[in-house]
C-alpha positions in Angstrom: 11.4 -0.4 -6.4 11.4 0.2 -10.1 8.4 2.9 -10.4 5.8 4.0 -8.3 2.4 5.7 -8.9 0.1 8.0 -6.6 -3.1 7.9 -7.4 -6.8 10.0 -5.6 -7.6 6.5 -4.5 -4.5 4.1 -4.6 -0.4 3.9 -4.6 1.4 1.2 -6.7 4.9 -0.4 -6.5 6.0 -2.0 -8.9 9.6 -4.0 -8.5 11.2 -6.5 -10.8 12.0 -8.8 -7.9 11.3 -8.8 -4.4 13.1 -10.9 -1.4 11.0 -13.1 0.9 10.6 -11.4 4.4 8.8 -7.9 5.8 9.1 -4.9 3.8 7.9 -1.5 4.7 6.8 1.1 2.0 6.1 4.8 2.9 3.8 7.4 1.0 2.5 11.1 1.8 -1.1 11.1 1.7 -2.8 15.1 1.3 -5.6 15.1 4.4 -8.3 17.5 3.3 -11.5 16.6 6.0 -11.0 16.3 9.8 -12.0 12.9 11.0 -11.2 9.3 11.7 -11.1 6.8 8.4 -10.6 3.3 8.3 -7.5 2.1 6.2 -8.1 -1.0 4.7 -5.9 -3.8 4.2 -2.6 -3.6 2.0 -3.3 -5.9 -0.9 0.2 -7.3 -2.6 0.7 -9.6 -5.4 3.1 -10.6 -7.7 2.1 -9.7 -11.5 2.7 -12.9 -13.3 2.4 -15.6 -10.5 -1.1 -15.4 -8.4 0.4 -17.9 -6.2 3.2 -14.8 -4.7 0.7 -12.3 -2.3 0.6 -10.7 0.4 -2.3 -9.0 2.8 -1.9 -6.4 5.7 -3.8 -5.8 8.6 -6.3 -2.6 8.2 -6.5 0.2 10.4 -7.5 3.8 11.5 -6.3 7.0 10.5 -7.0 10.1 13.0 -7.0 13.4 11.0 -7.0 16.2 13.4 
């Protein structure tokens, strides 16, 4: 990975090139209210070519 951005709402990779196959990418997230949250998908597409993407499942997220 080249850069990275956190954002209130989002994270962004950015990478000039990627290799077919699974990848794994790791953030810290601040919890700030007790709960359990829905995560929704992982959205992942390459920049200049619509064609290249990539779509995780979604999930929960138990704050306790």
């Amino acid at each position: 990975l080249t850069q990275s951005g956190l954002r209130d709402e989002w994270v962004l990779f950015f990478a000039d090139s990627i290799r077919p196959g699974l990848h794994e990418f790791t953030y810290l997230a601040r919890a700030t209210t007790l709960g359990i949250f829905e995560v929704p998908p992982t959205f992942a597409e390459a920049m200049y070519d619509p064609e290249v993407l990539a779509l995780s499942e979604s999930t929960s997220l138990t704050v306790r």
